[in-house]
Each structure stands twice: as structure tokens, then as C-alpha cells.
KEKE-3310 file (N, C-alpha, C; in steps of 0.2 Angstrom, whole numbers, plus 5000, padded with zeros to 4 digits):
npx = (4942:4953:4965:4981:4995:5006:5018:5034:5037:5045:5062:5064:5067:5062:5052:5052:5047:5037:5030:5017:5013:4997:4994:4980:4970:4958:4946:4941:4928:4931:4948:4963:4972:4976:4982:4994:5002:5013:5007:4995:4978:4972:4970:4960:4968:4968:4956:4952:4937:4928:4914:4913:4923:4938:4943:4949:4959:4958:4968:4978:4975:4981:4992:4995:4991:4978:4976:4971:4974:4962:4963:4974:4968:4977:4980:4988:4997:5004:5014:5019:5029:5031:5033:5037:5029:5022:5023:5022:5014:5009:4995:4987:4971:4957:4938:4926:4908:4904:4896:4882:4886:4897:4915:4929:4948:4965:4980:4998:5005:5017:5029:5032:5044:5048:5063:5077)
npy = (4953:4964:4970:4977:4985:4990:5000:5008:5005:5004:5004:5016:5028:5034:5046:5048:5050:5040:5038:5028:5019:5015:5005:5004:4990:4995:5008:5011:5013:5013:5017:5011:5007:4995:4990:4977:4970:4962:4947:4955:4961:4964:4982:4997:5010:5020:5029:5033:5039:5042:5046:5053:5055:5057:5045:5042:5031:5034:5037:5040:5051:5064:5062:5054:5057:5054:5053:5053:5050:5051:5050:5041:5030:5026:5027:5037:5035:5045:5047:5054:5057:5046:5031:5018:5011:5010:5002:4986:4978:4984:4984:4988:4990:4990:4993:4988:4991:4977:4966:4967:4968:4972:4971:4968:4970:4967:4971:4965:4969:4979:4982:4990:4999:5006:5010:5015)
npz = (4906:4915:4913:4924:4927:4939:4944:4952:4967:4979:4991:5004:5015:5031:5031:5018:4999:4987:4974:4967:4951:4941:4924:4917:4906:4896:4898:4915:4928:4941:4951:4962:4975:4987:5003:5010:5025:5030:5039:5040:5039:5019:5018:5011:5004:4996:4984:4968:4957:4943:4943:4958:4964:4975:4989:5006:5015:5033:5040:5030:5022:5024:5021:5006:4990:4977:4959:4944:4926:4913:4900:4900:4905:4919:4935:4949:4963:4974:4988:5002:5019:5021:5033:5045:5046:5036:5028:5015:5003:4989:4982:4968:4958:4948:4943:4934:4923:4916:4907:4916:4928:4939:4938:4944:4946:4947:4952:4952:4963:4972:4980:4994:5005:5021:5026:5037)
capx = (4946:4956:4975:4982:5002:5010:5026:5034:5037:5055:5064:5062:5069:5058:5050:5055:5040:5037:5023:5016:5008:4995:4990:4973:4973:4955:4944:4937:4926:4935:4955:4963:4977:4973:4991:4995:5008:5013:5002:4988:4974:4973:4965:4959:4971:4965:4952:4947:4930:4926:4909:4913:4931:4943:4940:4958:4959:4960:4976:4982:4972:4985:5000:4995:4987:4976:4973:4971:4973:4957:4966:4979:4970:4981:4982:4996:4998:5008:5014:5022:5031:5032:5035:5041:5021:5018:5029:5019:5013:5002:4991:4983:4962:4949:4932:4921:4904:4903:4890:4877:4889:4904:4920:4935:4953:4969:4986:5002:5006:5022:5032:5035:5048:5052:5066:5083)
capy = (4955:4973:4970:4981:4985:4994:5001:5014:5004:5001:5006:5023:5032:5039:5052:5049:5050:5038:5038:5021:5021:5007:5008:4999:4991:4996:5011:5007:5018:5017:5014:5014:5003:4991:4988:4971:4971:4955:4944:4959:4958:4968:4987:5000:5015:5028:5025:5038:5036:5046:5051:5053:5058:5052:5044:5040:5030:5041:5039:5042:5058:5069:5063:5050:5059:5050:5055:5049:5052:5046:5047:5035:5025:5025:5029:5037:5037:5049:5046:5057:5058:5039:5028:5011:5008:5009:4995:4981:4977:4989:4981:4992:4986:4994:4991:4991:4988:4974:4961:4970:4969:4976:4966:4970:4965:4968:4971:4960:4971:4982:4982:4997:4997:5011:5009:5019)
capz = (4912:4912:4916:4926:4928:4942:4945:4957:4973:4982:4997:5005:5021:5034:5029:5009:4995:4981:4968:4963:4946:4940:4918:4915:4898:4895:4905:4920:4932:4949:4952:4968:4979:4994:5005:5014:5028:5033:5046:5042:5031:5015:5019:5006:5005:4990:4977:4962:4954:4939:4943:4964:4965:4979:4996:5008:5024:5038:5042:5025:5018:5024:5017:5003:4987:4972:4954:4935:4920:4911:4893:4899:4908:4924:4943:4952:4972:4978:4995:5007:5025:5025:5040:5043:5046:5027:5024:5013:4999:4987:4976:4961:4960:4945:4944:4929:4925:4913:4906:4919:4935:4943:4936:4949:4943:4953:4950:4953:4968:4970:4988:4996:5012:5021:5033:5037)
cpx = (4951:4965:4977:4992:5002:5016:5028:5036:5044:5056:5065:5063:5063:5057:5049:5047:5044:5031:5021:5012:5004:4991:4987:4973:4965:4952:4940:4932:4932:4944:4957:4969:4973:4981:4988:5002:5008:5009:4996:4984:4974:4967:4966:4965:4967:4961:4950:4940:4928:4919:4910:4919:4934:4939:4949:4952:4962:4965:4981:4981:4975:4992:5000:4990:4986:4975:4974:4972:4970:4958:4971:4977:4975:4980:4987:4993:5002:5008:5019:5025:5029:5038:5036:5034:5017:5021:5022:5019:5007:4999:4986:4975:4962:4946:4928:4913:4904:4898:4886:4881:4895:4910:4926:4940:4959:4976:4993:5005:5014:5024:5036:5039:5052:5056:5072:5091)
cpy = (4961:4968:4976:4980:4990:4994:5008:5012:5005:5004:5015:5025:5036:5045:5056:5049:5046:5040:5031:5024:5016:5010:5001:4995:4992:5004:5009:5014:5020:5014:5015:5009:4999:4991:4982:4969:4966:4953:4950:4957:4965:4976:4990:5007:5023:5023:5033:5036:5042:5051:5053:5053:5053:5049:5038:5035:5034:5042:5042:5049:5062:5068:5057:5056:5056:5053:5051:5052:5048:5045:5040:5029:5022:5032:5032:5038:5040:5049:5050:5055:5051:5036:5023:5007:5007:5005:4990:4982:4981:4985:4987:4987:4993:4990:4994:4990:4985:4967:4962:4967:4972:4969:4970:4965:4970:4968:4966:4962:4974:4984:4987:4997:5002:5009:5014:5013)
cpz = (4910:4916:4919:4927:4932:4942:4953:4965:4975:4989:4997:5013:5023:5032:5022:5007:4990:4980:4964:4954:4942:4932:4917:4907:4894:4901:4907:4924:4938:4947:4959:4969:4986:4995:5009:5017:5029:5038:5043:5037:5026:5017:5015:5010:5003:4986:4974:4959:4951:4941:4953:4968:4969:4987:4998:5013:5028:5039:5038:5022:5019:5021:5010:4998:4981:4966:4949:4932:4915:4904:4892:4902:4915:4931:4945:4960:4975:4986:4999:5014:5025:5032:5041:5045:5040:5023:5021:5007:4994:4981:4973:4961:4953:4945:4937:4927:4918:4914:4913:4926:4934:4944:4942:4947:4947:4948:4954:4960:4968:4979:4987:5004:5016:5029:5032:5036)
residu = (UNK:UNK:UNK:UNK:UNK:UNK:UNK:UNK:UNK:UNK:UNK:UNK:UNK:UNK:UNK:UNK:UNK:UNK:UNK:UNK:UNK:UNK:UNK:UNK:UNK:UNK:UNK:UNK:UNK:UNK:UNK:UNK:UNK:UNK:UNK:UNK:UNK:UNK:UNK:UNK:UNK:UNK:UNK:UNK:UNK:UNK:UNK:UNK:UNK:UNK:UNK:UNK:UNK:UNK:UNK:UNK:UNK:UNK:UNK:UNK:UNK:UNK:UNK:UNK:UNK:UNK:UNK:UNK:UNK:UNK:UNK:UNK:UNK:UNK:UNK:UNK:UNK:UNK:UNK:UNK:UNK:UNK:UNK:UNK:UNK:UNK:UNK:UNK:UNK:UNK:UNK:UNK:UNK:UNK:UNK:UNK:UNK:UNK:UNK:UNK:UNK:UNK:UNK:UNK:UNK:UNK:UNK:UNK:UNK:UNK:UNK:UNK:UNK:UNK:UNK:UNK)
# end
């Protein structure tokens, strides 16, 4: 199993920016975040993938930016012009291909809360 640690999350005024940052303790191919707001279900945010770069959800691709650093093994999420709609919880995800499948392991998840 890959362990994954996040950090980065906390409270944040409309319109503030954090940066989450999730370090793998092995490499993996893809990294990314899912959120989960209360009562909803978990949706995909960002995801990186070495061979097949980034891919957002639409809502987010303008003001949410992904990338790595594939020496350290880690993610970061750069989030801009937040709203009190981006409140939840961010769960960190990689995906590796191990013993001839696709292992997927999750992070402990890191609350983001943006109000005034």
C-alpha cells in the first residue's frame, strides 16, 4: 500500500487561496484530490498522470491548478478565488500499477472551509 500524507487545508475568506499538498511514500503514476461536502457524495476535483498530464472538473479548471513533483513524490493543489461552495473535505488519492493491477490508496483527507 502507498501512504499518502496531506497538509495545507484550514480556513479561508472568500475569495482567499490555499495550496493542499499530498507526499506519496512510494511513486505512483496518477495523484489527484476528490472533495466531500457534507450530505454529498465524494466528486473528483484535479488529477495528474505522468504519462497524460492534468484533467479538472469543470467548474474548477479555472481557478484550481494541479501539478508534481515526481522526485518528491508529491502533489500540490493550488486553489484560487474560493467560495463558500468549496467547503469540504479533500481527500489526496494515487493510483499505482501493482502485482498486475491498479492499487488505489487515499489520504486521511484535510478540511478546507471557506467562510467570512
Amino acid at each position: 500500500q502507498v501512504q499518502l500524507v496531506e497538509s495545507g487545508g484550514g480556513l479561508v475568506q472568500p475569495g482567499g487561496s490555499l495550496r493542499l499538498s499530498c507526499v506519496a511514500s512510494r511513486p505512483v503514476i496518477t495523484m489527484g484530490w476528490y472533495r466531500q461536502a457534507p450530505g454529498k457524495q465524494r466528486d473528483l476535483v484535479a488529477s495528474i498522470t505522468k504519462t497524460e498530464g492534468t484533467d479538472y472538473a469543470d467548474s474548477m479548471k479555472d481557478r484550481f491548478s494541479i501539478s508534481a513533483d515526481n522526485d518528491k513524490n508529491t502533489a500540490y493543489l493550488q486553489m484560487n478565488s474560493l467560495t463558500p461552495e468549496d467547503t469540504a473535505v479533500y481527500y489526496c488519492y494515487a493510483v499505482r500499477w501493482y502485482n498486475g493491477g491498479w492499487q488505489w490508496s487515499w489520504g486521511q483527507g484535510t478540511q478546507v472551509t471557506v467562510s467570512s
